[in-house]
N, C-alpha and C positions, 0 to 999 in steps of 0.2 A: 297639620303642618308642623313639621320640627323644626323650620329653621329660627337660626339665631337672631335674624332680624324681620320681623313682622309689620307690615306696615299696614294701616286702617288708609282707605280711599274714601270718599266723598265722589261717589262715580256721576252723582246728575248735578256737579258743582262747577259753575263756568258757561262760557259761552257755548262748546264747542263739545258737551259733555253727552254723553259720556265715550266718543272716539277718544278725544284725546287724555282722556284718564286711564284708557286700556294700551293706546301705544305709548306713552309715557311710562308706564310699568314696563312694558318691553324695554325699552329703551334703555331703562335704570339697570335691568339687570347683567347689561354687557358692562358695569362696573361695578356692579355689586350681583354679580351671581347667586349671593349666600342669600337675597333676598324675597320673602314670600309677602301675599296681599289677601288682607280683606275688605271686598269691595260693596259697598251698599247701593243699591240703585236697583233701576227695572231690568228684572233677569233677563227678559223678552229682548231687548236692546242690548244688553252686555254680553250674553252668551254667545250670540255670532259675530261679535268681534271680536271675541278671546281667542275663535277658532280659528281664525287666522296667524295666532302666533303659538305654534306649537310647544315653545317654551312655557308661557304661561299656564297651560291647562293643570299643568300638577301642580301649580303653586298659588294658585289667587281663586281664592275661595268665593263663591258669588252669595250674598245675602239677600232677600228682595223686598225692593218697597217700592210703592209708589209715590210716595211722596216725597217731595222736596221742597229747599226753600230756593227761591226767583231771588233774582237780583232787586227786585220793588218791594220783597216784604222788609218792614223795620222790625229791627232789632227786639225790640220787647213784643211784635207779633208772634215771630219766629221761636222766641225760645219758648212762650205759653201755647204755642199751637201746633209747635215743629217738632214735639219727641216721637214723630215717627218717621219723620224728614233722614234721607238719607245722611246729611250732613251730622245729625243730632246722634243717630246710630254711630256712625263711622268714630264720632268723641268718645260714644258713651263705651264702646270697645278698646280704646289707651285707658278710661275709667275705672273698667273693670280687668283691665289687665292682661286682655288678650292681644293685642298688640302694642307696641312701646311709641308709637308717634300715627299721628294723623296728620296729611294732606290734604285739604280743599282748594278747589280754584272760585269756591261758591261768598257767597254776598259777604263781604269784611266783616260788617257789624253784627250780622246773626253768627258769626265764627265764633266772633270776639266774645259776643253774649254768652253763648254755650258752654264755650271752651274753659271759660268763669267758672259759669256754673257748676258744670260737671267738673273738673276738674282741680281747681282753687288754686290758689297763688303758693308759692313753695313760700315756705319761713325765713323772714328775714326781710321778704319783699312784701312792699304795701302796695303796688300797683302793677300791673303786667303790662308790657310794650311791645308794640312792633316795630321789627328792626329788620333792616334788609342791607345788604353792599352794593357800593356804585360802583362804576367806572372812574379811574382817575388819568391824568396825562401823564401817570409814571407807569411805564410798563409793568405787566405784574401784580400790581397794586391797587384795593378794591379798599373803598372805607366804608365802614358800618357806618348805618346812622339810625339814629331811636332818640325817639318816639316819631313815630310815625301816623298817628292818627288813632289811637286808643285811650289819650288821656287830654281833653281841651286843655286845661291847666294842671300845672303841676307846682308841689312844693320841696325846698332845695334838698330833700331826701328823698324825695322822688327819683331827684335828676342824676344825685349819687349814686340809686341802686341801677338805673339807665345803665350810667358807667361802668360798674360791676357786670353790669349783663353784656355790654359790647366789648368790655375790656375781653373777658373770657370768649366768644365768641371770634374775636382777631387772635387770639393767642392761639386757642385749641383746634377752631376750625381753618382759618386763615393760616395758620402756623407761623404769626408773628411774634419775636419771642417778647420782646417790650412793649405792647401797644400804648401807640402817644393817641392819648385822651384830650380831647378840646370841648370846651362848652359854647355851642354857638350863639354870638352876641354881635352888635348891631356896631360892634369895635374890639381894639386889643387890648386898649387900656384898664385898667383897674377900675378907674372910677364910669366903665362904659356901664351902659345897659340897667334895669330896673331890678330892685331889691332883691326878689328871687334868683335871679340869675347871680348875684354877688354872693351872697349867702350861699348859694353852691360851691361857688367857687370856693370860700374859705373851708368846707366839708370837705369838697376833693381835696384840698391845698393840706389838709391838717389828716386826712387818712393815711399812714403809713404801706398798708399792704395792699392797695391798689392794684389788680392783675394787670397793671399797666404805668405809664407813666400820663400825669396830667402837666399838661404844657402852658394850662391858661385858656383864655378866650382867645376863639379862631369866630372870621366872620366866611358870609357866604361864599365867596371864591374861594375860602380854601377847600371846598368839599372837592372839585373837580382836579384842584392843584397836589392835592396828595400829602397836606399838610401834615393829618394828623392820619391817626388811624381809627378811630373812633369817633363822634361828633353827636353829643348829648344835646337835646331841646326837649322841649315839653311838642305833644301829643298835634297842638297847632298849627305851632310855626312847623314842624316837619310834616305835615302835610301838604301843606301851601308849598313846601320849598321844592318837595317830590312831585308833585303836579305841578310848578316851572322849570322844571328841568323836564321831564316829559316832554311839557309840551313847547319847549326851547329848542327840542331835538328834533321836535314834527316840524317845527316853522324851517328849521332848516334845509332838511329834505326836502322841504316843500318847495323851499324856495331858489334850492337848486335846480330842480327838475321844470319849475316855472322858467327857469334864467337861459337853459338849452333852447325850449320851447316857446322862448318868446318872440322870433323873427325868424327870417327864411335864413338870415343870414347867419344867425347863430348854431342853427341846424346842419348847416353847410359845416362851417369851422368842428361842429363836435365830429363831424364825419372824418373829414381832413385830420383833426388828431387822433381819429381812431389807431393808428400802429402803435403812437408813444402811449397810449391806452394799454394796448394788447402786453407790451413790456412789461408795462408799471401793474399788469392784472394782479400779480401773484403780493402786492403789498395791499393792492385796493381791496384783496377775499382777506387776508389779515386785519385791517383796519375795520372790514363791516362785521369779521368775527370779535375783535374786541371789544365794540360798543353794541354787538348784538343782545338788544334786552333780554331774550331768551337766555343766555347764559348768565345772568343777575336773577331771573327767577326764583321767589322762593322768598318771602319774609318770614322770620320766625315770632313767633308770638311767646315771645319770653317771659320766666318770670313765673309759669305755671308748673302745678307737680304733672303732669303729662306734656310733652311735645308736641306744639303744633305750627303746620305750615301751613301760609296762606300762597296759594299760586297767583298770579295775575289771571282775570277772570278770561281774558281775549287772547292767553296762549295757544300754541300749540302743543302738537306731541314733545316736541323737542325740549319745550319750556318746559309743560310737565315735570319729563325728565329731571330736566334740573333741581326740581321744586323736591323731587323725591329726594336727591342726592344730599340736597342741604340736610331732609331729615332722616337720612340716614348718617351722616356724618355725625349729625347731633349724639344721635344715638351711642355710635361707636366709641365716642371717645367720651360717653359718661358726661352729656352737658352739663344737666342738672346736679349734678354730684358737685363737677367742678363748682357752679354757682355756689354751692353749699358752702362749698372752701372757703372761697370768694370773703365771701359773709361773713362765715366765725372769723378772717384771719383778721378782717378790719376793725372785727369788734359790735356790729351793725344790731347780732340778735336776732330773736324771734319778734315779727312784725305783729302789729295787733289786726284786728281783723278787718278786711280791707274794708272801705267806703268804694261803693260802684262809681265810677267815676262816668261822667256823661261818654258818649262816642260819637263820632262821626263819621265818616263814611269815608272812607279813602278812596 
């Protein structure tokens, strides 16, 4: 395959795998055309669902294994017993250079482990992060946020290289040209929150070429309000904060659909507004396409010398899709290079060799 952009699958990584790793590839390439796949999984299972999309068959190379890693194996199982795991293959191919980024929708922590491994943290960073964008109430407008569940604590140069990796990520991919950087704290004030978090703050505060601007301590509502563009925490608190907001948006659906459904009489009423329904349809398919999690799809796991994306493991095709496009974006516009930038302009250096840092499971 000659094309210019190659991407590595994890085809038995997910719920739903490996269908929706094969329409997901389709899917990408009605916006990235110029893009080809190498795909690891059970040939038996892949090959007749390539055949249904006749675009793929010249471009997505099928590799075979039987093995994978389950969403039940931990992390240090995985990486001593999974180098023949489709997911370990799919790394070990951005490794050796045959494709520029990997996609998985398979188990967070065996990703996170691997992608370590194989692949090591670029210079200048001491720790790698996952980072993903939300939805915010301003149209348009999506904020990064990292760490997301790769590092339980962190220390305040940690949080600055976080910065550096979201700041670039809102600039290059987002196409923000200033991104406003906040460090999330439990307040606004200066003297808010516990020593690491202050001590960051005086690192952002005293960095000159930050690929963004730092604005200070933002607290939990500013993620949805579109405060900042960026939103640094350690590895914990953003994961707890990504799992209530998930699951803040399920109780509400839920308890919408509970709210129709709970009398004869409310049954009645939703029928009776059915016309001013039918009106308002064409705002109500905009509003579920904006907070459709499927188009947030795609965290990147920053901070390493090869590209990697982790899909939600309970997407669809569609989601997929997205999760390719992030790392294809990556790709195209030289992330890791920018990082590079990133780094020397602030002054930051070559990082010493990282300490593994515990993980958790997102």
């Amino acid at each position: 395959m000659q094309n210019d952009l190659v991407i590595s699958l994890d085809g038995m990584g997910g719920d739903h795998a490996p269908q929706i790793v094969v329409e997901g590839a389709h899917l990408s390439r009605q916006k990235y055309p110029q893009a080809s796949f190498i795909i690891f999984g059970d040939e038996n299972k892949i090959r007749p669902l390539i055949k249904k999309y006749p675009d793929l068959e010249s471009v997505m190379e099928v590799r075979h294994t039987a093995d994978r890693i389950t969403s039940e194996d931990k992390p240090s199982i995985a990486l001593r017993n999974g180098r023949n795991s489709s997911m370990r293959l799919a790394i070990d191919a951005v490794g050796r250079g045959e494709a520029q980024c990997v996609v998985s929708a398979g188990n967070t922590g065996a990703l996170m482990a691997m992608a370590k491994f194989v692949l090591k943290v670029l210079p200048g960073i001491t720790r790698p992060a996952i980072a993903t964008y939300l939805p915010t109430k301003v149209a348009g407008h999506g904020t990064v946020m990292l760490d997301l569940g790769a590092n339980v604590a962190c220390d305040p140069k940690n949080l600055l290289e976080f910065g550096v990796l979201g700041g670039v990520f809102s600039r290059d991919i987002l196409k923000i040209a200033v991104p406003r950087i906040g460090l999330l704290n439990i307040g606004s004030e200066s003297v808010k929150g516990h020593e690491t978090v202050r001590e960051a703050a005086e690192l952002f505060t005293a960095a000159s070429h930050l690929p963004g601007k730092y604005i200070g301590f933002v607290e939990g509502n500013d993620i949805g309000a579109g405060t900042v563009d960026v939103i640094v925490t350690d590895g914990f608190t953003g994961n707890v904060v990504l799992k209530a907001i998930e699951g803040t948006a399920k109780l509400l659906a839920s308890l919408v659909k509970q709210a129709f459904q709970s009398s004869l009489l409310m049954k009645i009423g939703f029928v009776l507004c059915l016309p001013g329904i039918l009106v308002a349809l064409p705002a109500f398919i905009a509003l579920k396409k904006r907070v459709d999690p499927r188009s947030y799809n795609g965290a990147g796991l920053m901070g390493l010398k090869g590209l990697c994306i982790k899909s939600h493991g309970g997407t669809d095709g569609i989601g997929f899709a997205n999760a390719i496009g992030v790392a294809a974006e990556m790709v195209l516009i030289h992330f890791n290079e920018k990082v590079a930038q990133a780094i020397e302009s602030i002054g930051m250096g070559a990082a010493p060799a990282a300490v593994e840092p515990e993980e958790i499971m997102p």
